[in-house]
C-alpha positions as CSV (number, residue, x, y, z in Angstrom):
1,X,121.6,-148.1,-119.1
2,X,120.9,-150.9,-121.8
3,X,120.8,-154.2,-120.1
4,X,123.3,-155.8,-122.9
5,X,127.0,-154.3,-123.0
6,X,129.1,-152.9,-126.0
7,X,132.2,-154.8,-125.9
8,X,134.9,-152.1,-126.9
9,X,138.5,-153.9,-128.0
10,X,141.6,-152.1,-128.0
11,X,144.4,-153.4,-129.9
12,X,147.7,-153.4,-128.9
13,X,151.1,-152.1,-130.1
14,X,152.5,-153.1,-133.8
15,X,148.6,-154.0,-134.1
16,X,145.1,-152.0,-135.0
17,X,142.0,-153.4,-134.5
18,X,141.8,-155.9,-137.2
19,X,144.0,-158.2,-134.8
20,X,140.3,-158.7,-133.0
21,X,138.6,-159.4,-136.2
22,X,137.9,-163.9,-135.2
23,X,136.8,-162.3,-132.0
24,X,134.3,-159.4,-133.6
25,X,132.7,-161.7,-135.4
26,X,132.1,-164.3,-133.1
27,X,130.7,-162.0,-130.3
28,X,128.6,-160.1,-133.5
29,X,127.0,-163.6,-134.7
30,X,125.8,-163.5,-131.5
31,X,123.6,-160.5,-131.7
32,X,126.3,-158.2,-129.8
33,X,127.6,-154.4,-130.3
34,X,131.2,-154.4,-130.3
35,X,133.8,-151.7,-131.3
36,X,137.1,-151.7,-131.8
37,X,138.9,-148.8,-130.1
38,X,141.6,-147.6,-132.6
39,X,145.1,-146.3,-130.4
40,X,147.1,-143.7,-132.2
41,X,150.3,-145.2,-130.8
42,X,151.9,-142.0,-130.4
43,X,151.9,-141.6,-126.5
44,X,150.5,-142.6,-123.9
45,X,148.3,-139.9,-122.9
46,X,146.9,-139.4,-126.8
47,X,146.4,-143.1,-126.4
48,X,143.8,-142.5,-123.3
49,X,142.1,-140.0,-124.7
50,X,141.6,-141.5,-127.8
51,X,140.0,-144.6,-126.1
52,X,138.6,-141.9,-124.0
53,X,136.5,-140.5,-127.1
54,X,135.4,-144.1,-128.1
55,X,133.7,-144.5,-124.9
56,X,131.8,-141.3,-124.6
57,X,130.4,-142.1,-127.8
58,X,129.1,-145.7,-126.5
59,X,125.7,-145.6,-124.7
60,X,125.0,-147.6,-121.6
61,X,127.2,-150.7,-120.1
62,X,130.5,-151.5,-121.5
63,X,133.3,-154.1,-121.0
64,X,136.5,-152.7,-122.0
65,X,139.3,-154.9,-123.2
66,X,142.8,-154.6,-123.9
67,X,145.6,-156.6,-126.0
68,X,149.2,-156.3,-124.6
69,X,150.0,-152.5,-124.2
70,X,146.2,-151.8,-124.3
71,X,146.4,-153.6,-120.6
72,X,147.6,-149.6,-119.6
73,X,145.3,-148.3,-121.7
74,X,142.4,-149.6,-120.2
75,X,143.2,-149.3,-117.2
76,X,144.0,-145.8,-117.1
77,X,140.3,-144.8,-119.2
78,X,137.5,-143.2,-117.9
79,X,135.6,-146.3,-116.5
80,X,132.3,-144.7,-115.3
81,X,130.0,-147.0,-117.7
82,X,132.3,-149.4,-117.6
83,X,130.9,-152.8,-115.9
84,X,134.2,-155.3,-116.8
85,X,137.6,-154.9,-117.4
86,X,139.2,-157.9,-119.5
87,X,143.2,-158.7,-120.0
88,X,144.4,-160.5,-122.5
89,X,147.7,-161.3,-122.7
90,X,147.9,-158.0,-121.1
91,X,150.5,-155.5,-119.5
92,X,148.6,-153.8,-116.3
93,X,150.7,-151.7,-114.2
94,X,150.1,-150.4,-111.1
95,X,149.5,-146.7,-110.1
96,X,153.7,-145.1,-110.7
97,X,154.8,-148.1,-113.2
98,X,155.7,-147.9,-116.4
99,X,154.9,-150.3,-119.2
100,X,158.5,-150.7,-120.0
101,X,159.3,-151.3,-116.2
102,X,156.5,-154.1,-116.0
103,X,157.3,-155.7,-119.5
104,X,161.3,-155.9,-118.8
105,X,160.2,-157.7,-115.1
106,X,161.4,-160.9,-116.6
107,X,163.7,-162.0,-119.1
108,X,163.0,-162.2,-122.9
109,X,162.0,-165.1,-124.8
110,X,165.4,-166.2,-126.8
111,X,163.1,-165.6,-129.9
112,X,161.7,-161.9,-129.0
113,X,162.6,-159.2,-131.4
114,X,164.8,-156.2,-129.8
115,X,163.0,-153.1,-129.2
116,X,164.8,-150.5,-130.8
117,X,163.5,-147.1,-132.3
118,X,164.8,-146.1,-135.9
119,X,165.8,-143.0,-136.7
120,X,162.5,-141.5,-136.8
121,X,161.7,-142.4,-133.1
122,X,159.8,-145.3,-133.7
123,X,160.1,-148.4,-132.6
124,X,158.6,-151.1,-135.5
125,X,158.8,-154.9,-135.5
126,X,160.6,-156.6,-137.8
127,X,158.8,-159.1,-140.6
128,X,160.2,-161.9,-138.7
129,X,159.0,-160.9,-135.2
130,X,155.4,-161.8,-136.2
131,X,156.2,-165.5,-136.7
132,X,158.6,-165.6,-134.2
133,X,157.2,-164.5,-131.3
134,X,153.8,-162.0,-131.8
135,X,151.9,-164.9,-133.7
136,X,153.8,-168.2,-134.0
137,X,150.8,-170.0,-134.2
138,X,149.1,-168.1,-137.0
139,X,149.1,-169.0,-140.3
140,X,151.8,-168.0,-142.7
141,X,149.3,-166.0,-144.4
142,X,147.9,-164.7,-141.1
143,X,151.3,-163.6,-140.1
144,X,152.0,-161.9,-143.0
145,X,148.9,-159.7,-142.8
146,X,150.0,-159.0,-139.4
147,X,153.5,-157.8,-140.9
148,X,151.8,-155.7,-143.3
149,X,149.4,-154.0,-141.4
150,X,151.4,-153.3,-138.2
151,X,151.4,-149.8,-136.3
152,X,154.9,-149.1,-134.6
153,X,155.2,-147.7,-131.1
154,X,156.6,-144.0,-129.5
155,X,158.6,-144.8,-126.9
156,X,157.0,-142.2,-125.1
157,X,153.9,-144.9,-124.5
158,X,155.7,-147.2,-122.7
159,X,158.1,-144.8,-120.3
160,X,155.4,-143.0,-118.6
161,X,154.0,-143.6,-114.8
162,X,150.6,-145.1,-114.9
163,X,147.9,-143.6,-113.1
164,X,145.8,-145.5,-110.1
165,X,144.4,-148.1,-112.5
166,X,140.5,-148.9,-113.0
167,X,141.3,-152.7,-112.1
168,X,140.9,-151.3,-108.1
169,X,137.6,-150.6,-108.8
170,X,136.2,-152.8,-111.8
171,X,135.6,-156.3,-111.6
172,X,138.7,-157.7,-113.6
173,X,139.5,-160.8,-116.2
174,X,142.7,-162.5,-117.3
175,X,143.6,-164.2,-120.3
176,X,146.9,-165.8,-119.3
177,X,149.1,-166.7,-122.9
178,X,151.3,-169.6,-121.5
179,X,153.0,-169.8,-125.1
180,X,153.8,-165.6,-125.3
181,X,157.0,-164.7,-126.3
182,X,156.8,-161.2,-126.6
183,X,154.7,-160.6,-122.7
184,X,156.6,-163.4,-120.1
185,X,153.3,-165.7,-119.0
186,X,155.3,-165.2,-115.2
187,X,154.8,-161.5,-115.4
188,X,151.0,-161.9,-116.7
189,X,150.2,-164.4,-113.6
190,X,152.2,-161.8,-111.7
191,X,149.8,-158.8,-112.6
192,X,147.1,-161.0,-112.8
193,X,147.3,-161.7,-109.2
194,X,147.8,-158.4,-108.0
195,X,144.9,-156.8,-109.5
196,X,142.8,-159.8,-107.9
197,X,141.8,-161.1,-111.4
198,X,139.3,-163.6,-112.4
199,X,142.2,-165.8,-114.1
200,X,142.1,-167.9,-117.3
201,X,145.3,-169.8,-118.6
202,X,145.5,-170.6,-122.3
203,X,148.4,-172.8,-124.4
204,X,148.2,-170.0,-126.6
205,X,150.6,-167.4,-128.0
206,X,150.9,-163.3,-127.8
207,X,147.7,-163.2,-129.9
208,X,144.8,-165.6,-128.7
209,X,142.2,-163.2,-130.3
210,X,143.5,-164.5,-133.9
211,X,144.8,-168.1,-133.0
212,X,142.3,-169.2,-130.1
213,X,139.5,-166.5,-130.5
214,X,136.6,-169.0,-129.4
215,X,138.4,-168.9,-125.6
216,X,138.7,-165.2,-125.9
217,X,135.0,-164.7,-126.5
218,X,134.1,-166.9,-123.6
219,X,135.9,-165.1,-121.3
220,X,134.3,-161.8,-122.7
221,X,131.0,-163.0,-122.9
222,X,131.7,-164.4,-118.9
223,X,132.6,-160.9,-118.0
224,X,129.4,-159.4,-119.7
225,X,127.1,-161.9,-117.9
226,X,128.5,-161.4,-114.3
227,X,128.3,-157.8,-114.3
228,X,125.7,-156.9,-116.3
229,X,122.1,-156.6,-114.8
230,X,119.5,-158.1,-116.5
C-alpha cells in the first residue's frame, strides 16, 4: 500500500456526490486523491455493491466516509483496505437494524419533511425540505441546486437489516450536526457512542460538507493521519 489514502465520499439520500464538492476541493488543494462514490439509491444491497465497485478500483489505503444514509453504506462495504471509517451526520446501525428503525429512534424536527413514496415507489423531498431542514444554512442559491439535483430514495434502502458493521473493526469518526433536522443530534451521539467513535460536535445543519466543509476536512484529514502509516 501507498503511504497517503484515497478519501472515497459517499453521498447520502436526496443527494449525489456534488453535495461533497467544498469538501473535494479542499482536501484536493491539498495534494490528495479523493472520489466520490456515486449510490444508485435503489436498494440497499445495489447500494453496497456499488460502493463495493468504487473501492476495488482504488489502490492502496482508503478512508471511507458517509453522509446520512451512506452511514449504512459504509459500514456494511468491503473494508479490507480500508484504514478509517468517518460519520458525518450519519445513520450507523447495528448488525439486525434497519435504517428506518434507527432514524425514527427519536422524534422529528417540527420542520422535517414527511417521508412518503409517490406513486412510483419513490420517496423524493419536497423543494421546501432543502431550506427547511436538509440545508437551512445554505444559501438560497445553494439550496436551490440541492432541490434541483436531488436523487429520491427506494424504500427498500432503508427497511432492510444491516449486516455486522465495519465500525467493530475500523477505527471510527463522528461528525455530530447539533443543528440537523432531518437525522436527531440525540440519535447521532447515540450511535456515535455505541460504535466507540472518535466524536466531534458541530453547530451545523444536515449538511456540514456544504455549510461548514473546513471542520469536515479536518476531521477527514485527522482520520487519514492516525491510521495511516508513514
Amino acid at each position: 500500500m501507498t503511504a497517503d489514502p484515497t478519501f472515497v465520499l459517499v453521498h447520502a439520500a436526496w443527494a449525489d456526490g456534488s453535495s461533497w464538492a467544498p469538501v473535494i476541493g479542499a482536501l484536493q488543494r491539498r495534494g490528495h486523491r479523493v472520489v466520490a462514490a456515486p449510490l444508485p439509491l435503489t436498494s440497499f444491497a445495489e447500494d453496497v455493491n456499488a460502493l463495493n465497485a468504487v473501492l476495488h478500483r482504488v489502490p492502496g489505503p482508503v478512508v471511507l466516509a458517509g453522509h446520512a444514509y451512506a452511514g449504512a453504506v459504509i459500514g456494511s462495504a468491503d473494508t479490507d483496505t480500508v484504514t478509517a471509517l468517518v460519520y458525518v451526520a450519519a445513520i450507523a446501525p447495528r448488525e439486525g437494524e434497519t435504517v428506518a428503525e434507527l432514524f425514527h429512534r427519536a422524534p422529528a424536527h417540527p420542520r422535517a419533511p414527511q417521508l412518503i413514496p409517490d406513486d412510483d415507489g419513490w420517496i423524493w423531498l419536497p423543494d421546501n425540505a432543502f431550506a427547511d431542514a436538509f440545508a437551512q444554512n445554505a444559501t438560497p442559491d445553494e439550496q436551490a441546486l440541492l432541490a434541483a439535483v436531488q436523487r429520491p430514495l427506494s424504500p427498500s434502502c432503508i427497511t432492510v437489516p444491516a449486516p455486522r458493521p465495519a465500525w467493530h473493526d475500523v477505527p471510527s469518526w463522528f461528525l455530530v450536526a447539533d443543528q440537523d433536522r432531518m437525522i436527531a443530534p440525540e440519535t447521532q451521539l447515540f450511535v456515535a457512542a455505541r460504535m466507540n467513535a472518535t466524536t466531534h460536535r458541530a453547530d451545523a445543519d444536515h449538511l456540514p460538507m456544504l455549510t461548514q466543509p473546513d471542520g469536515v476536512t479536518d476531521i477527514l484529514l485527522t482520520a487519514a493521519s492516525a491510521t495511516t502509516t508513514r
